[in-house]
N, C-alpha and C positions, 0 to 999 in steps of 0.2 A: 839375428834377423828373424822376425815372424814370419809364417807361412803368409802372412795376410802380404809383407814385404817381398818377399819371393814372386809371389804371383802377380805383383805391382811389377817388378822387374822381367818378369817373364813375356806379360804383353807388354811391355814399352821394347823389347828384343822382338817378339812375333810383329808388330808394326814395323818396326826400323824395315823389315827384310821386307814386307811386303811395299812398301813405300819405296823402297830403292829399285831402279832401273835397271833392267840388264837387257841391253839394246842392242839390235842387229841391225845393223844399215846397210841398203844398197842405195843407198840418195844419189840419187843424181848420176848415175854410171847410164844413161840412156840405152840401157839394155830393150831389147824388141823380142817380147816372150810370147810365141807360140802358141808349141806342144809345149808335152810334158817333158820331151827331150832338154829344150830349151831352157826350162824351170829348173834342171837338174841340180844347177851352182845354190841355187838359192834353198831347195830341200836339202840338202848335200847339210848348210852350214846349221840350215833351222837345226835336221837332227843331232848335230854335234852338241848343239848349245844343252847344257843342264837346265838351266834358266831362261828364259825368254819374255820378259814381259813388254818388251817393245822393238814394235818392227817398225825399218822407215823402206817406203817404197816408190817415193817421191822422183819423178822426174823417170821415168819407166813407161812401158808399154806391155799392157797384160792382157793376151787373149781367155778365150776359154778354156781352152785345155790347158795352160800354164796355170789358170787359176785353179783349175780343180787339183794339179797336181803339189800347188801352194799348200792350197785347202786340206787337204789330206793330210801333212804331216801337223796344222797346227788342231787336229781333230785330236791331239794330246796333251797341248797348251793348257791345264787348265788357270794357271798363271798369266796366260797374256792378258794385258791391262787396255796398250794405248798402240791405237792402228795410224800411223802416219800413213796415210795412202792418198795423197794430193798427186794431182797430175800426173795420173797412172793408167789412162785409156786413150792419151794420142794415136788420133786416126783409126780409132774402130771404130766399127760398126754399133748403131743402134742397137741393133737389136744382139749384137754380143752383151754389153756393159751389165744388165740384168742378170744375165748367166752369171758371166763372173762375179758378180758381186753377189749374186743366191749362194753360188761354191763356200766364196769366203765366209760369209755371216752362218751360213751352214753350220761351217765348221765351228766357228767361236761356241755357237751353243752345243753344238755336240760336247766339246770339251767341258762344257757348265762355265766357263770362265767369266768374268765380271769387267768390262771394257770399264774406261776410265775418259780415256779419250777417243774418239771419233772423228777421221780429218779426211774428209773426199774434197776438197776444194779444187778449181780449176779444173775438175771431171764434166767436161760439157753434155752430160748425159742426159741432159730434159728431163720431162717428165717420166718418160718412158724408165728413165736410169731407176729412178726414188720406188718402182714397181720390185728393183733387183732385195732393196733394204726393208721391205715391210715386213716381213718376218722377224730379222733381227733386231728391229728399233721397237716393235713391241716384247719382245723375247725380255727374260730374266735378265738374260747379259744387258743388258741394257738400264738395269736397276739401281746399278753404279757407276755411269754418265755423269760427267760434270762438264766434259767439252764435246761441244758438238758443232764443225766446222765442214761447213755445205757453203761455203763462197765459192760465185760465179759457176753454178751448173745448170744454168740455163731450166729451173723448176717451172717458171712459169708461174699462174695461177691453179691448176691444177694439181701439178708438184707440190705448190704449197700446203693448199688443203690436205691433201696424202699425208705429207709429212705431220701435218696437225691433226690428226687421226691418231695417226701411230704413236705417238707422243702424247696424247691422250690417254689411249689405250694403254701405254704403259706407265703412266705415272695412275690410271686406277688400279691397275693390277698390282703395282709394287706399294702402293697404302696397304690394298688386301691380305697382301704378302706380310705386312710390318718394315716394309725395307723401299720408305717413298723414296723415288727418284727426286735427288737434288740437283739438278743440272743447273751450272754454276757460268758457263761460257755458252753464248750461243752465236756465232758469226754465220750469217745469210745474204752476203751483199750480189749487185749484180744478178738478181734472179726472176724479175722482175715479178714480184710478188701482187704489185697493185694492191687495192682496196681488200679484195675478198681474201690473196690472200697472208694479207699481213692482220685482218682482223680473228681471220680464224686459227693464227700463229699466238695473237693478241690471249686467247681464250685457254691457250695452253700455260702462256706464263702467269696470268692471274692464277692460274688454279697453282702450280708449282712455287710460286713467291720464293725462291730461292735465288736468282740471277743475281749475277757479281758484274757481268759483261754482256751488253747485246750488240751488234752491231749487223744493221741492215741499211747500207748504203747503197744506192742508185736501184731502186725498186718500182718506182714509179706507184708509190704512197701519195694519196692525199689527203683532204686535212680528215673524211671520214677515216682512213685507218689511223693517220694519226693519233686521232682525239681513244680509236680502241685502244692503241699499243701505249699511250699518258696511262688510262684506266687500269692498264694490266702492269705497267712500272711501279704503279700506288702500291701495290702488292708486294713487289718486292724492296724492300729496305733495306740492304744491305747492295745493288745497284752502287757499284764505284764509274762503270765508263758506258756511255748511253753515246752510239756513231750511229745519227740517221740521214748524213749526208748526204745533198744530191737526193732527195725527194722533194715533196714539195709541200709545206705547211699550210702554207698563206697565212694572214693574219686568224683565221679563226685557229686552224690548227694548232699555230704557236701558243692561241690565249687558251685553248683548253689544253695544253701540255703546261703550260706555267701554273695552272690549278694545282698541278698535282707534285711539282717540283719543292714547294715548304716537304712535303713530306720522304723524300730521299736525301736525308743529309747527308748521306755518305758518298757522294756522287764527289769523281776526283775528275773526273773528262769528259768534257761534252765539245759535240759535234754537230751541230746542223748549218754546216757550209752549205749554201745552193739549196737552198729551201724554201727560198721567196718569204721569209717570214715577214718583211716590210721593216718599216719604222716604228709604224704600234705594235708589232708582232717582238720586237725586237726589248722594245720597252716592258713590255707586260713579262717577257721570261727575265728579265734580268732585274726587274723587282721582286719577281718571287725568289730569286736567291740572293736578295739583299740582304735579309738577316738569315743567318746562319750561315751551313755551307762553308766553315772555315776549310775544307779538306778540300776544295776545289782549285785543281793545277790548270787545267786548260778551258779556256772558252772558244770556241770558234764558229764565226757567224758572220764568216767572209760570206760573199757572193748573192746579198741575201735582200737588195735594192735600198737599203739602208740608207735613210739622209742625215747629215750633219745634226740635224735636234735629236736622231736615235743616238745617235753615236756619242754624243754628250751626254746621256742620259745614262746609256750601257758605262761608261767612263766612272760617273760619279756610284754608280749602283756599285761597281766591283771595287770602288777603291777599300774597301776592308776585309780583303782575302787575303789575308797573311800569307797561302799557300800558294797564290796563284803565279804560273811563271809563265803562261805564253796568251793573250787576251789576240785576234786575228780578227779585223774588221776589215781587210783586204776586199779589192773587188765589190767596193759598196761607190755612193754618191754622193761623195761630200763634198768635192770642187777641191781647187788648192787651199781657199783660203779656210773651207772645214776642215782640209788634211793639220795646217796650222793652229786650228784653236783646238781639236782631238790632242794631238800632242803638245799642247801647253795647258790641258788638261793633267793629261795623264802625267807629265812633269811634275804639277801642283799635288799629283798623289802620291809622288815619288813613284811611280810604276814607267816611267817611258821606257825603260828597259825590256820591258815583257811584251812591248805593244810591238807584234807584226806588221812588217812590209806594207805601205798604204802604197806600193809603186803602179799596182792594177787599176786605181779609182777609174769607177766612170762616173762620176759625176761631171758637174762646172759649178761655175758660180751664181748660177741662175735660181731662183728661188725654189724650194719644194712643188714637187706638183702633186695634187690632191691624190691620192692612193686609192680611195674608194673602198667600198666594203667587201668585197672579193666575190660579188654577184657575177664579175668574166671568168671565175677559176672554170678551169678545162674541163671539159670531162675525163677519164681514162682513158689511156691507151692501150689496148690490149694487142697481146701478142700472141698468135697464133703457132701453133707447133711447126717448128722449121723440117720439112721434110729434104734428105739430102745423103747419102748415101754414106760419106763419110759424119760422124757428129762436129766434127772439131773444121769445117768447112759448110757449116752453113751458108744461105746464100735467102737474102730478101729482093723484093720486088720495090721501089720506094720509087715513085711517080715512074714507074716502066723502067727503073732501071736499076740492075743486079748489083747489090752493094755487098760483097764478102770479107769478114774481118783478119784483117792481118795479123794479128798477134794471137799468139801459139796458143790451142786450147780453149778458145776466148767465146764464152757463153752470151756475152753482150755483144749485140750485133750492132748496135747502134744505140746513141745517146737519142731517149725521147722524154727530153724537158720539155719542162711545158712551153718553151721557144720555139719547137721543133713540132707542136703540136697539131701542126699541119699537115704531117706526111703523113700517108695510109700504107699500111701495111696488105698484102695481097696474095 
């Protein structure tokens, strides 16, 4: 064996090790941490481990001083890769979450370590929370990010911008470096980004063209951020699962995102259920992926006021996706007798198999009614910083009366489609 073979073998051995996981879990044991007393079990095991490159802390409760006594032992990590830390500040305080989360990111760079994955999801920390991460998301550690998982924490438009700052700032830093940031996953749903800021999120993935994954569902996007985040998907080519469900396109939005669709052939999942994309909206994306786009498994574009001429059209557009296994036009207007010619379509294409549940329809059998040019789309809705003592107990004011969400952690306080586009917020 040549020394040239040796050394071919030597890093494909130094990769294997780095690549493999050695993971510490406390998922889901609903521990309620403190002090640093409190944190003891959990430093106790860190320092045992030799290896540590993944911690899950999912489903927990971490004050301040639990986190800084977290924080402290992985101040040696310099191996830690991927931070599972989803739903891990039930019922603190605002103005705790920044601390803790300064403690932790603290520490990852003090150790020099190189994150990999990044998972705060279901932390309803607002804006105020994404203040505790600015340090670490432009930091080195951060230069070797591919996932980065901020669903439902209540960002706002302000959160957003921040995070699209930082995220700037480090993918110029890390070119300068020679070690550009590839961030490869990016899920933001639930955060209510709106226009400003899904366009200035828009600014960050054009410059990066790396994305495999984005998904930014129920933001209250219209079709101006739309038509940025089409602009900044151009970019990325390698774009397999695009979920911007539950915003709202209209027809312009969907015809300036179907411009740019010939050019992501590698797109395997798309999602814009509840998008108001229309009938023409609906036709103009599903010719732009008429030719090509053989690697496309999902289409879904339920909920989306769709009539029976879309629906026939969408039908005939996808019948030559050899790939495709689940086509959802659910929750559109077709009447019975378009539910019956839709699947004797799709019959004729050999695909009724793939075609989802038509059990939602709201249509009838009454003719199409004129759609217009989207001159009534809404204007935005903006949402104001929920002040509230606990985070995960927000509480809005909706025509005088105190509406608080039930479910555990839950950064969206309320669905505001554009259905709903009447209540004011106060």
């Amino acid at each position: 064996m040549t020394s040239k073979d040796i050394s071919s073998v030597t890093d494909q051995l130094a990769k294997t090790l780095v690549d493999e996981q050695y993971e510490l879990s406390f998922k889901g044991k609903g521990l309620k941490l403190d002090t640093a007393k409190d944190a003891k079990e959990i430093v106790d095991e860190i320092k045992k481990c030799k290896v540590m490159t993944a911690l899950r802390m999912e489903g927990n409760t971490l004050g301040v001083d639990a986190a800084k006594a977290i924080a402290e032992t992985l101040e040696t990590r310099k191996e830690f890769q991927h931070a599972h830390w989803s739903d891990m500040f039930t019922g603190r305080l605002k103005s705790e979450i920044p601390k803790a989360l300064e403690f932790l990111g603290g520490a990852i760079m003090k150790a020099g370590a190189g994150l990999v994955v990044l998972d705060l999801s279901d932390n309803a920390f607002g804006p105020n929370g994404i203040v505790g991460l600015v340090a670490l998301l432009k930091s080195s550690s951060c230069y070797t990010l591919q996932e980065l998982r901020l669903n439902n924490n209540g960002l706002g438009i302000t959160g957003g911008k921040v995070l699209a700052e930082c995220l700037t700032e480090c993918h110029q830093n890390s070119v300068k470096a020679g070690k550009p940031l590839k961030l490869k996953v990016f899920v933001s749903g639930r955060n209510r980004l709106e226009n400003p800021g899904a366009t200035a999120l828009a600014a960050v993935f054009k410059a990066l063209g790396s994305l495999e994954e984005v998904a930014m569902p129920q933001n209250g996007i219209y079709a101006e951020g739309i038509t940025a985040l089409a602009e900044a998907f151009a970019e990325n080519k390698n774009l397999r699962v695009m979920n911007l469900s539950d915003n709202t396109f209209t027809q312009k939005g969907a015809k300036n995102m179907a411009k740019v669709l010939p050019k992501l052939q590698n797109l395997e999942v798309i999602n814009y259920g509840d998008c108001l994309v229309r009938t023409e909206g609906a036709i103009a994306i599903t010719e732009a992926l008429k030719e090509g786009h053989q690697k496309l498994k999902e289409l879904n574009l339920s909920g989306n006021e769709i009539h029976k001429r879309g629906a026939i059209a969408v039908v005939e557009n996808m019948k030559n996706k050899p790939n495709l296994k689940k086509l959802d036009l659910n929750c559109n207007m077709f009447g019975e007798s378009g539910i019956e010619e839709i699947k004797e379509a799709m019959k004729n294409n050999g695909k009724l198999d793939i075609l989802a549940s038509l059990s939602d329809d709201e249509g009838s059998d009454e003719e199409e009614v004129d759609e217009g040019d989207d001159q009534g789309e809404e204007e935005d809705v903006g949402q104001d910083d929920v002040e509230g003592e606990e985070v995960n107990d927000p509480e809005l004011q909706v025509k005088g009366k105190s509406i608080s969400p039930n479910k555990k952690n839950d950064a969206a306080t309320l669905d505001l489609a554009d259905d709903l586009g009447n209540l004011k917020l106060s």
